[in-house]
MIVEXLO-804562 format. One record per residue (C-alpha): residue number from 1; residue in one letter; x, y, z. Coordinates in Angstrom, 2 decimals. Layout:
<pts>
+-----+-----+---------+---------+---------+
!   n ! res !       x !       y !       z !
+-----+-----+---------+---------+---------+
! NUM !   a !       X !       Y !       Z !
...
+-----+-----+---------+---------+---------+
</pts>
This chain:
<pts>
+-----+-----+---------+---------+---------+
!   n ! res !       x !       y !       z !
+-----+-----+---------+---------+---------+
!   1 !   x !  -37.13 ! -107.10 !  118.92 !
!   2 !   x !  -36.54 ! -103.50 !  119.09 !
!   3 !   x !  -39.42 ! -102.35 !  116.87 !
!   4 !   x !  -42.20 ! -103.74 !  119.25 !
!   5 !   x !  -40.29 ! -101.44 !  122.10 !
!   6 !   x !  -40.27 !  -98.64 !  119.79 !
!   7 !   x !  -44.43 !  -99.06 !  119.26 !
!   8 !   x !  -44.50 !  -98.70 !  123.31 !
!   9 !   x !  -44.25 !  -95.64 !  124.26 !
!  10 !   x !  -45.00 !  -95.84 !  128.33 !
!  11 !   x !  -42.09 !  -98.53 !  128.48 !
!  12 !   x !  -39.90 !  -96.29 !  126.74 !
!  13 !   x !  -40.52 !  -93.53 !  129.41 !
!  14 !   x !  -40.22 !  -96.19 !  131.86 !
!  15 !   x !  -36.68 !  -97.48 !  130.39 !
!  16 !   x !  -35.69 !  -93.97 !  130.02 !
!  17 !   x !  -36.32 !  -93.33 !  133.61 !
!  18 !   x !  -34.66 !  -96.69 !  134.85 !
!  19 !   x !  -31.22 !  -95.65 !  132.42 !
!  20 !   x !  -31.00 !  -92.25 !  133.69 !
!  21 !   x !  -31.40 !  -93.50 !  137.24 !
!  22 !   x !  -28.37 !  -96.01 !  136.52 !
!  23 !   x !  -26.35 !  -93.26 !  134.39 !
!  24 !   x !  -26.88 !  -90.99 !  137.64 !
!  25 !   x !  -26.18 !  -93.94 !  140.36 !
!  26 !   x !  -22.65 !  -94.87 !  137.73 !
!  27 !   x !  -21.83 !  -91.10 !  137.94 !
!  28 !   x !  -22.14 !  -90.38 !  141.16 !
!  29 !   x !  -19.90 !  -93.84 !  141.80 !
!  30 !   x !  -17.44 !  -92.24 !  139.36 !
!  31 !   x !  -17.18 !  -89.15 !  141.24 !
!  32 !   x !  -17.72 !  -87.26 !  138.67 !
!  33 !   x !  -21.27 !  -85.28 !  140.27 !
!  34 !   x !  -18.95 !  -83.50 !  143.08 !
!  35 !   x !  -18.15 !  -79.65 !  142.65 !
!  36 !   x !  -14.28 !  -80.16 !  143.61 !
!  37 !   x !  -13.57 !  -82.70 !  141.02 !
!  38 !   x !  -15.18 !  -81.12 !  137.79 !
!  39 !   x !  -13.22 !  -78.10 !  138.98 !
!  40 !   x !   -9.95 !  -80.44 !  139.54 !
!  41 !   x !  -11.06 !  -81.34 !  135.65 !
!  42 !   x !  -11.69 !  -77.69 !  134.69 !
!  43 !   x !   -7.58 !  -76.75 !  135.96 !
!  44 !   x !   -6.17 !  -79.95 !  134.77 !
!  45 !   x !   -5.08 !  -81.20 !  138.16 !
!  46 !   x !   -7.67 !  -84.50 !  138.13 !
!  47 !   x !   -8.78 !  -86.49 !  135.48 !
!  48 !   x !  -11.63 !  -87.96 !  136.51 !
!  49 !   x !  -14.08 !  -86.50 !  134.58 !
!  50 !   x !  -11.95 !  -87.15 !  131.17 !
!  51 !   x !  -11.29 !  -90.74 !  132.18 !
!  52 !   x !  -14.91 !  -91.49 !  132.98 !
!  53 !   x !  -15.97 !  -89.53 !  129.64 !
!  54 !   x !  -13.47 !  -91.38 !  127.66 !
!  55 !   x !  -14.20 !  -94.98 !  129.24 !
!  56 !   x !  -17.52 !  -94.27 !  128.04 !
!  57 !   x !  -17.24 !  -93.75 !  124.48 !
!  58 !   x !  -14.91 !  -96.75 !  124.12 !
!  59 !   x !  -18.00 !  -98.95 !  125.67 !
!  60 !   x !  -20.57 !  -97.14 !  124.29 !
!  61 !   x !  -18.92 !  -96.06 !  120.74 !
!  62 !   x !  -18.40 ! -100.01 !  119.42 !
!  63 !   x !  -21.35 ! -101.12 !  121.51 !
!  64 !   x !  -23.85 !  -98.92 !  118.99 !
!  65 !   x !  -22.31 ! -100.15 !  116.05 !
!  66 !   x !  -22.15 ! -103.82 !  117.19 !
!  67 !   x !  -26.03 ! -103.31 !  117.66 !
!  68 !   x !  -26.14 ! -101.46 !  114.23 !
!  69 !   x !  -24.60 ! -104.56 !  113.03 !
!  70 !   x !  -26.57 ! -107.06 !  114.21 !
!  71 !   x !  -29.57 ! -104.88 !  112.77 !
!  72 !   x !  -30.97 ! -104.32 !  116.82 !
!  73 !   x !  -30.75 ! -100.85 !  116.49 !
!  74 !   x !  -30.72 !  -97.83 !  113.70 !
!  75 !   x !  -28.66 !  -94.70 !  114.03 !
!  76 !   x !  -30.74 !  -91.46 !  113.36 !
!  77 !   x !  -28.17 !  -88.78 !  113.37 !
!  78 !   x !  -29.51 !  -85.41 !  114.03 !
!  79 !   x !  -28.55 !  -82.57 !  111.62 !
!  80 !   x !  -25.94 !  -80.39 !  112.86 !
!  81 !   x !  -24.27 !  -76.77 !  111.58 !
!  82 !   x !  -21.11 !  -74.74 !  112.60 !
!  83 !   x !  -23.13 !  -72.21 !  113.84 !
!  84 !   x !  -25.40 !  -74.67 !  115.77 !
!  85 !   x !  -22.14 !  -76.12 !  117.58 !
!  86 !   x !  -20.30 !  -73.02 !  118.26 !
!  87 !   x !  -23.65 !  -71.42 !  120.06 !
!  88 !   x !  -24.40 !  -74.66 !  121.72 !
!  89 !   x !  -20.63 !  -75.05 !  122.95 !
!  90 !   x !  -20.26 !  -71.70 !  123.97 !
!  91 !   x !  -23.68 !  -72.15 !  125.71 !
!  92 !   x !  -22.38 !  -75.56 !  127.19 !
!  93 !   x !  -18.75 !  -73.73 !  128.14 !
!  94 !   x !  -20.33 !  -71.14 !  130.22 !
!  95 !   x !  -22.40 !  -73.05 !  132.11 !
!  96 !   x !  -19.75 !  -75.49 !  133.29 !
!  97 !   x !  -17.08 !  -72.82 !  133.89 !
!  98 !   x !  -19.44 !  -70.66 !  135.77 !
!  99 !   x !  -21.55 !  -73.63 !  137.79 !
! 100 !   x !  -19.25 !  -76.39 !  137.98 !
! 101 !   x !  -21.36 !  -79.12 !  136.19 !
! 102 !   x !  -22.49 !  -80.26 !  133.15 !
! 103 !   x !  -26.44 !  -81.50 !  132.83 !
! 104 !   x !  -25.85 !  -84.89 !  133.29 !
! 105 !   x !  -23.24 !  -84.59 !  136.66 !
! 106 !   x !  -25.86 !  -81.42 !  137.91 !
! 107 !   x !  -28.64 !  -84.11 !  138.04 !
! 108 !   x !  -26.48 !  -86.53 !  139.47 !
! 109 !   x !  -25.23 !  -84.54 !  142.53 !
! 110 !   x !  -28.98 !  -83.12 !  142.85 !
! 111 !   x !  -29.55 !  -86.81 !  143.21 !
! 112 !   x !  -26.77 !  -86.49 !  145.82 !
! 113 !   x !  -28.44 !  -83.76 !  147.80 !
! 114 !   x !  -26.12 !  -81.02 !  146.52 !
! 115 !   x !  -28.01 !  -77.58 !  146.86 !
! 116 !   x !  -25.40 !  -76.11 !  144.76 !
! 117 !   x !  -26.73 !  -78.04 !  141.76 !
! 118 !   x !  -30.19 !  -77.97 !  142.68 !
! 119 !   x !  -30.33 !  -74.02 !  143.04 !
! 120 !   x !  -27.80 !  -73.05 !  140.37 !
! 121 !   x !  -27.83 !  -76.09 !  137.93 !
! 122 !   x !  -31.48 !  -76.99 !  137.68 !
! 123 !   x !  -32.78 !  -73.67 !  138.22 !
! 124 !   x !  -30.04 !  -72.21 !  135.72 !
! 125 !   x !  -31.02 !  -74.64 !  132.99 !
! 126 !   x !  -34.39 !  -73.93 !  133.16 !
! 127 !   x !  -33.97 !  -70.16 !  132.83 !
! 128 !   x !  -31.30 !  -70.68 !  129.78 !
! 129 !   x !  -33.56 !  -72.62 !  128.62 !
! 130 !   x !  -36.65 !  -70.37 !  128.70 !
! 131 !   x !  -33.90 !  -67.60 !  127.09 !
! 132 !   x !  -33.09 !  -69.66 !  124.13 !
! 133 !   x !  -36.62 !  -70.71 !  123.39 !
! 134 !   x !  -37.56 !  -67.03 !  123.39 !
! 135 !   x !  -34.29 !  -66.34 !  121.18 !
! 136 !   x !  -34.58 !  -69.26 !  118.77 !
! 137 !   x !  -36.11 !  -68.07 !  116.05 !
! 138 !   x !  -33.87 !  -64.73 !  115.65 !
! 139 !   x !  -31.02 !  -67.63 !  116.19 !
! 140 !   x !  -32.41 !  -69.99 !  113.82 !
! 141 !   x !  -32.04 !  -68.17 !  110.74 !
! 142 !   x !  -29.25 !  -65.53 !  111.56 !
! 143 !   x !  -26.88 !  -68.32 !  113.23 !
! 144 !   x !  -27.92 !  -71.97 !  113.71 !
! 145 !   x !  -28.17 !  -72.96 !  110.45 !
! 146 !   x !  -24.61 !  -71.34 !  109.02 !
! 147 !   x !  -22.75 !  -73.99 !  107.81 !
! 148 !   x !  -24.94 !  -76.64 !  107.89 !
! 149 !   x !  -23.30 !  -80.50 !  107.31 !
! 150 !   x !  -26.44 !  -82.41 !  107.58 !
! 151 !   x !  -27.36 !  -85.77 !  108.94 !
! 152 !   x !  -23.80 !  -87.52 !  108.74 !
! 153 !   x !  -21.73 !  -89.49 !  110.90 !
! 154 !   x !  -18.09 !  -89.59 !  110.43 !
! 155 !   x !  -17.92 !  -93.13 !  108.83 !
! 156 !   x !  -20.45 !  -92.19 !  106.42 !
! 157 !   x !  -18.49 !  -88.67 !  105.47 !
! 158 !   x !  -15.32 !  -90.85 !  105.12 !
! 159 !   x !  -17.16 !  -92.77 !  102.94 !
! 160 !   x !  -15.64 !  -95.86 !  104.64 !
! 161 !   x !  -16.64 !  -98.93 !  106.58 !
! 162 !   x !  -18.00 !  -97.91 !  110.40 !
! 163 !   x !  -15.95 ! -100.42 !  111.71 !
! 164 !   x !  -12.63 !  -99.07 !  110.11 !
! 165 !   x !  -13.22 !  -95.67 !  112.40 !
! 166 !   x !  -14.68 !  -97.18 !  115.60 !
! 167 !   x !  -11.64 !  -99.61 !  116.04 !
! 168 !   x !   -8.87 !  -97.22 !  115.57 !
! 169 !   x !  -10.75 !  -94.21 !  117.53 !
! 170 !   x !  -11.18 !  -97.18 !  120.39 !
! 171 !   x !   -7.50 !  -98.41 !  120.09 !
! 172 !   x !   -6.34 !  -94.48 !  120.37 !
! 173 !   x !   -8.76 !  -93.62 !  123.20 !
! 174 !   x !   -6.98 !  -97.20 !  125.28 !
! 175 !   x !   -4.14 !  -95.88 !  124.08 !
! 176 !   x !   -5.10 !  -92.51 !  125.48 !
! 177 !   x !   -6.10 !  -94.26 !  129.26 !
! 178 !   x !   -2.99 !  -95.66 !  129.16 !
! 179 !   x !   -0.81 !  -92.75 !  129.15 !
! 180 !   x !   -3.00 !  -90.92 !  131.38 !
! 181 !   x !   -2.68 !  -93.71 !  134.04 !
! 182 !   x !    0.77 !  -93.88 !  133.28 !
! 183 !   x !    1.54 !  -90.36 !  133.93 !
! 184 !   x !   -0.43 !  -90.92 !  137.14 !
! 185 !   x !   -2.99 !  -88.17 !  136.09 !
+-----+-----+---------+---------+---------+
</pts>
């Protein structure tokens, strides 16, 4: 089923487009694409943005593998380094201390009509981006690659079952709701 969408390309651009309209419309319904709330998130005074995040990956965690399972989809894990993830956090960090968003909630409240996003997010990200193209290949070999772990997911570097991760990481992350809820955070 999958492999004749993954032969056609223009309805994967299409289905691309359609998903990221939904993900967009589902943030924006979340709250999670206005300025006051990330920041709310940002000084621990409303958890919005962590509930949303974490509601997510216990949908979207088991859903993969339950695919995976039933052989409907294939996980292609992208290699990753410590020096990769510290320059790509920090790189996140910034951005979403300094603007208020991350890419996904900047598109979303540009979808919104927020100028704020539009002129600092989207214009922002382009310019970082045309910085760390024109960086990348100093980066590359002096930093991105230090500490490289390769193409592994954390069931496979366990050495263990997927299904023996993704239901206790799904039980704590409930668990986790719960307690946030409960607190009334």
């Amino acid at each position: 089923m999958l492999t004749s969408l993954h032969e056609r390309k223009g309805l994967q651009l299409v289905l691309g487009l359609c998903m990221g309209v939904v993900f967009g419309f589902l943030l924006q319904k979340g709250g999670v694409t206005v300025y006051d709330v990330i920041i709310g998130q940002l000084i621990l005074e409303d958890f919005t943005v962590l509930k949303i995040m974490l509601a997510a990956v216990v949908v979207g965690m088991p859903g993969v593998y339950l695919l995976r399972s039933l052989g409907l989809a294939e996980l292609h894990p992208k290699p990753g380094s410590i020096g990769s993830t510290i320059v790509g956090g920090l790189l996140f960090g910034v951005g979403f201390a300094l603007l208020g968003y991350c890419p996904g909630t900047v598109a979303g409240a540009v979808g919104q009509g927020s100028l704020d996003a539009l002129l600092g997010g989207v214009v922002g990200a382009l310019i970082g981006a045309w910085v760390f193209a024109a960086a990348y290949p100093t980066l590359q070999d002096k930093i991105l690659n230090k500490g490289d772990f390769g193409m592994v997911t954390l069931p496979e570097l366990l050495k263990v079952n997927a299904w023996l991760v993704v239901i206790p990481v799904a039980a704590g992350i409930v668990a986790l709701l719960w307690v946030i809820e409960s607190l009334g955070w």
